[in-house]
N, C-alpha and C positions, 0 to 999 in steps of 0.2 A: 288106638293104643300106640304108644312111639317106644321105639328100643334105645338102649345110649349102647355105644360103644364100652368094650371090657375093658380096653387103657384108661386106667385112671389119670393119667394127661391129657386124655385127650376128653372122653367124655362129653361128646356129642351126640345129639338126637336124629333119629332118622325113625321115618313115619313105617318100616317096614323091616322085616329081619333079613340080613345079608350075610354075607362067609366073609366079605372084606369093610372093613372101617373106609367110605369113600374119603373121611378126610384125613387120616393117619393110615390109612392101608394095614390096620390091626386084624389078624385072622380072628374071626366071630365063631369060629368052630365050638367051644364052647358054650358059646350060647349068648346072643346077647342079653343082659338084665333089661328088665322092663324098666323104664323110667319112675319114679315115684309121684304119686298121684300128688295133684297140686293139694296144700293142705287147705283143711276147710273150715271155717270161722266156728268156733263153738258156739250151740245156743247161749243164750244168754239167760244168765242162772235166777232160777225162781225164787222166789219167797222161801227160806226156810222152813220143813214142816213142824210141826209142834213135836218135842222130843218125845222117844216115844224110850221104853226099853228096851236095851240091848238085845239083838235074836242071834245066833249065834248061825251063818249059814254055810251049807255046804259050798265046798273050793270049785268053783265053774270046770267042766270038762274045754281038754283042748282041742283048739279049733282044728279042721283039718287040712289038709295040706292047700294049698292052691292048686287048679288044675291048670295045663299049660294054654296061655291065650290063644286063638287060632285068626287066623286073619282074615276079615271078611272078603271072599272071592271078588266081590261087585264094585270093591272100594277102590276107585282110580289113584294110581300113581300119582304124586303132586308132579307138578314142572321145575319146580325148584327146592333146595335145599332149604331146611326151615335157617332163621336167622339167628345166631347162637345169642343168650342173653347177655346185656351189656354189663364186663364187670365195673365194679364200684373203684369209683374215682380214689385213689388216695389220699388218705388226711392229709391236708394244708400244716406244715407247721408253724407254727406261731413265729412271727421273725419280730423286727424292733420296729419300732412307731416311725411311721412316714413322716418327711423333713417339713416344717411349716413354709408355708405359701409365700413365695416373696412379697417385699413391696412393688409397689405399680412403679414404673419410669416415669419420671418428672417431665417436665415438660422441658427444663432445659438442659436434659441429657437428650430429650430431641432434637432441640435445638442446635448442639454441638455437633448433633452427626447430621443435623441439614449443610451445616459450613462446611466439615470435611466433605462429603460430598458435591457439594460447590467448587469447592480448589481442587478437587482431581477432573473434574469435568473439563473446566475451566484448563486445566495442564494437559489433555488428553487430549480437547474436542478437535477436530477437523478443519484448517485453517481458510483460508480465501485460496479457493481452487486457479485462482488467477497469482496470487502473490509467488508461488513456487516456482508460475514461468517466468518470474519478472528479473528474477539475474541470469535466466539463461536468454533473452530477449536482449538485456543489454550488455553479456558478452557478445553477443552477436555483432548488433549494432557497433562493437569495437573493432570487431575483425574485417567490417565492411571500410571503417577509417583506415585499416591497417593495409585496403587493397587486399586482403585476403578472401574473396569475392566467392572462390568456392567453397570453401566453408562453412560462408555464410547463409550460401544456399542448401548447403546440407543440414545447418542445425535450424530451418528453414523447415525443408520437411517432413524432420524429427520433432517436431510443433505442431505440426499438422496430422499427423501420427498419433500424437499424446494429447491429442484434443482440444490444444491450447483457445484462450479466448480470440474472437474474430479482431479485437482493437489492436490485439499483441501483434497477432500476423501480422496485419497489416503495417504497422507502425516496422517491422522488419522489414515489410516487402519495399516499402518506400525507401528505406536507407539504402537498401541494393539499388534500386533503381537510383537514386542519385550519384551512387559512390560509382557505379560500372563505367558508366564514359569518361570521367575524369582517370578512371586506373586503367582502361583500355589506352586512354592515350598513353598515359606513365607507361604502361608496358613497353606503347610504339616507341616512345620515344627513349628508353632502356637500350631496343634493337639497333636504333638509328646509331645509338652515341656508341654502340660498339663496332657499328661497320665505318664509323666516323672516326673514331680510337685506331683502329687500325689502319686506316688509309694516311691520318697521319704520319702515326711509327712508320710506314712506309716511305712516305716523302719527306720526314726531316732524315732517314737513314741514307735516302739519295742526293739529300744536300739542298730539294726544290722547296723551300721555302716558302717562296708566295704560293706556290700551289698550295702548302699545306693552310697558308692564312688564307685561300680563297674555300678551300672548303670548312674550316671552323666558321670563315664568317655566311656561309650557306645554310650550315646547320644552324647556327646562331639565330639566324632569320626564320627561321620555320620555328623552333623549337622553343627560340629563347635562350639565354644563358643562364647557367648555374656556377657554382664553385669548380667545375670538372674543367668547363668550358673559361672560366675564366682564368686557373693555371695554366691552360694550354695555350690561351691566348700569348700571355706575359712569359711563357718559354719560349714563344717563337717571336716574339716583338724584343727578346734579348738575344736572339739567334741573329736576327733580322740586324738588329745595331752593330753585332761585333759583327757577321760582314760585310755591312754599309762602310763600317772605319776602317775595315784590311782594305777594301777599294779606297777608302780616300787616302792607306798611306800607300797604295801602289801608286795612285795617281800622282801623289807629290812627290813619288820617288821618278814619275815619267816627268815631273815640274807641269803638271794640266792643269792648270788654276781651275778652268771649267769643271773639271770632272772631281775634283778635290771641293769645291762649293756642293755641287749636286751632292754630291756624298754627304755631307756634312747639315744641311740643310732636310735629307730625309732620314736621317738617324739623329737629328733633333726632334722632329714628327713624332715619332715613336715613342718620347717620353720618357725613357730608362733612365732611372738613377744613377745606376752603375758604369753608364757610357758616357756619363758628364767630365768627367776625367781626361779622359781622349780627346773628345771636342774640342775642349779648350786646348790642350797640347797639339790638335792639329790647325786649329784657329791660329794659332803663334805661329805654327811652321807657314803656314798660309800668308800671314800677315810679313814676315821674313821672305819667302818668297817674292811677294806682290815687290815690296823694296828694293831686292837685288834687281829685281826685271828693270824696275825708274832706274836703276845707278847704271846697270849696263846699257838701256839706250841711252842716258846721256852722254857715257862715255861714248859712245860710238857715232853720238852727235860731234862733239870736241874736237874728235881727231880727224874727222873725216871735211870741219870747215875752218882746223887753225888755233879757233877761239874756246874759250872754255864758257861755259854754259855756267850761269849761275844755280846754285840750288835752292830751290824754293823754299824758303823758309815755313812754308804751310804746314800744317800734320799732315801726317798720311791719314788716308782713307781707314776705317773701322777693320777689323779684322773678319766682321762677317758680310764686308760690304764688295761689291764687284762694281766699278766702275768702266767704263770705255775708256776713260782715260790711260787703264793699266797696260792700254796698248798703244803701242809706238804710229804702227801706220797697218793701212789693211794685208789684208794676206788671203788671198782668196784661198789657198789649202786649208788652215785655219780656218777660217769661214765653215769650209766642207765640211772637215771635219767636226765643228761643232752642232751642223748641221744635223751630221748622222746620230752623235751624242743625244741633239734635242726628239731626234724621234723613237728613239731608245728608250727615252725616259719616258715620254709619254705613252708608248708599250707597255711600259713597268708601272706607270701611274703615278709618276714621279713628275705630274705635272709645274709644279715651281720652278724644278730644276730645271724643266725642258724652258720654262718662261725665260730663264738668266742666261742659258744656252743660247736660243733664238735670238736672245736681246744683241746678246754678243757677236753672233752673226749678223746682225743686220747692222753693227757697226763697225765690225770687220771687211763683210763685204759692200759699204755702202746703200744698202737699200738694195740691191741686185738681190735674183734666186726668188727663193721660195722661202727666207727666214722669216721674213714679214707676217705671210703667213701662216706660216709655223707657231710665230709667238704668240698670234692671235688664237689659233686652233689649243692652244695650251693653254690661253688666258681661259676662255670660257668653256673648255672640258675643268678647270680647276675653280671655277664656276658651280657647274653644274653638282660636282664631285662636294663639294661642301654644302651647297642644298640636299643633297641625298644623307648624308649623315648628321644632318639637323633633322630630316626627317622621317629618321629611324629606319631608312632601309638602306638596302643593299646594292653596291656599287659592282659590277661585273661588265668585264669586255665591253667599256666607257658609255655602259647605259646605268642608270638605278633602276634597278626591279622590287 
């Protein structure tokens, strides 16, 4: 026998009587109702009996009460509550008629979405894992031309880092290696032309001149020249002329024919445009010179035998020419002194000059001394001295090296 619960909400079965509803906690003190017996199928109905007359019967007495169930002592407890029955699902309502089935996709609505997905593939997909190195490979390779060497080595390592291909490296590695010794020297020779820049400004400020042509033509030699080296040259090869021509006009202001030729003769060496001017004006005072000397020894020939000497109706000698004739008679002072003049000059490297010097001496003092060979020791140091700049080296303290 099972009880329900008194709460009509709740109205649950339980296989025993209690004082509390375990599922609604409803006091049963009143008693719980017995559950209603499941209903039970009616027979099923006979044959009709043959009608009979009406009897008229007495009204059935009523039944009597029910007695109260009692609950069998022996009958275990269940384990679990029973499971309450399932209520009924609620009626569906009728809604509107389901949309008809589409058409199937064509084949060339497939078609069109294979192309589009071709062209975004195609715009997306992942390129040549080598192509992305290939302009930082030949920025590099630029920085190696530019002697930017360290750089080159860092975007170098930054390749090797990023995984780059072995042919890229390499093709890097090699340009460093070619480009380093060529900018190693560029660098050396950057230092050289700055401790060489300066020792100049030093010796043109002290007025030493050749010193400073001896060392451009040092560096020159080792290094080579450039545009740097060859302004410095032609500022000091126009230093060198203006004062070559202040000595030649001191000298023709002492009347030194000697020393006014030498002059004159190595500040035409030098080549200056700008100094042709001069030359010629001292060529004339020289050629003027040379003249008055013929006119005063002839006069001092005249007066000193009576008769008058005639004058030679000949030209004179060239303006850049030095003859023995342009002297009267020897003089051994003269002589000396052009002596000293000629080894002067070949100190200075002014070997022609010391040649016309020597000559002079050796026709001043007749073949006496040491002119002789003097002019000789200038003939073939001026020799020597024009073999060494035919062939391409350097003339220093009267060797080529």
């Amino acid at each position: 026998m099972e009880y329900r619960c008194v709460n009509g909400a709740c109205g649950r079965t339980f296989p025993r009587k209690v004082n509390f509803c375990p599922y609604c906690g409803t006091g049963q003190a009143a008693g719980a109702r017995p559950a209603a017996p499941p209903p039970v199928a009616p027979p099923p109905a006979a044959a009709p009996p043959p009608v009979a007359p009406p009897v008229t019967a007495p009204p059935p007495p009523a039944p009597p009460p029910p007695a109260p169930p009692v609950a069998p002592a022996s009958r275990p407890a269940p384990t679990h509550p029973p499971v309450p029955p399932a209520r009924p699902a609620p009626p569906v309502a009728a809604g509107p008629a389901a949309p008809p089935l589409r058409k199937p996709i064509g084949a060339g609505t497939w078609f069109l979405v294979a192309l589009v997905l071709i062209a975004i593939w195609f715009a997306v997909k992942p390129g040549d894992p080598s192509a992305r190195f290939k302009k930082r490979v030949d920025d590099a390779v630029a920085l190696t031309e530019q002697c930017r060497i360290a750089d080159a080595r860092a975007e170098l390592t930054a390749l090797r880092a990023d995984k780059a291909a072995a042919a890229q490296v390499q093709k890097l590695q090699a340009a460093i290696a070619a480009s380093a010794p060529a900018c190693e020297r560029k660098q050396q020779r950057t230092r050289a032309w700055t401790d060489t820049r300066k020792a100049l400004e030093t010796a043109l400020a002290a007025g030493s001149l050749e010193k400073a042509s001896t060392r451009l033509a040092t560096f020159t030699r080792k290094w080579n020249d450039d545009d740097d080296t060859r302004e410095w040259r032609e500022r000091i090869d126009r230093l060198r002329a203006e004062k070559l021509l202040d000595d030649a006009n001191a000298c023709l202001a002492r009347k030194d024919r000697a020393c006014v030729q030498a002059k004159l003769e190595a500040a035409e060496k030098l080549k200056r445009p700008e100094a042709t001017p001069r030359i010629e004006a001292l060529r004339e005072e020289l050629s003027k010179l040379l003249e008055s000397t013929l006119l005063e020894g002839r006069g001092g020939a005249t007066s000193s035998s009576g008769t008058a000497t005639p004058i030679s109706t000949t030209a004179p000698p060239p303006a850049g020419a030095l003859t023995t004739t342009s002297f009267v008679a020897p003089d051994a002072r003269e002589a000396r002194r052009l002596q000293v003049e000629a080894e002067r000059d070949i100190a200075q490297g002014n070997y022609r000059g010391a040649m016309g010097k020597a000559a002079q001496c050796v026709a001043l003092s007749g073949g006496a001394g040491n002119c002789a060979a003097l002019r000789e020791r200038a003939a073939r140091l001026d020799r020597d001295y024009q073999r060494c700049l035919a062939a391409g080296s350097q003339w220093l303290s009267e060797r080529c090296q």
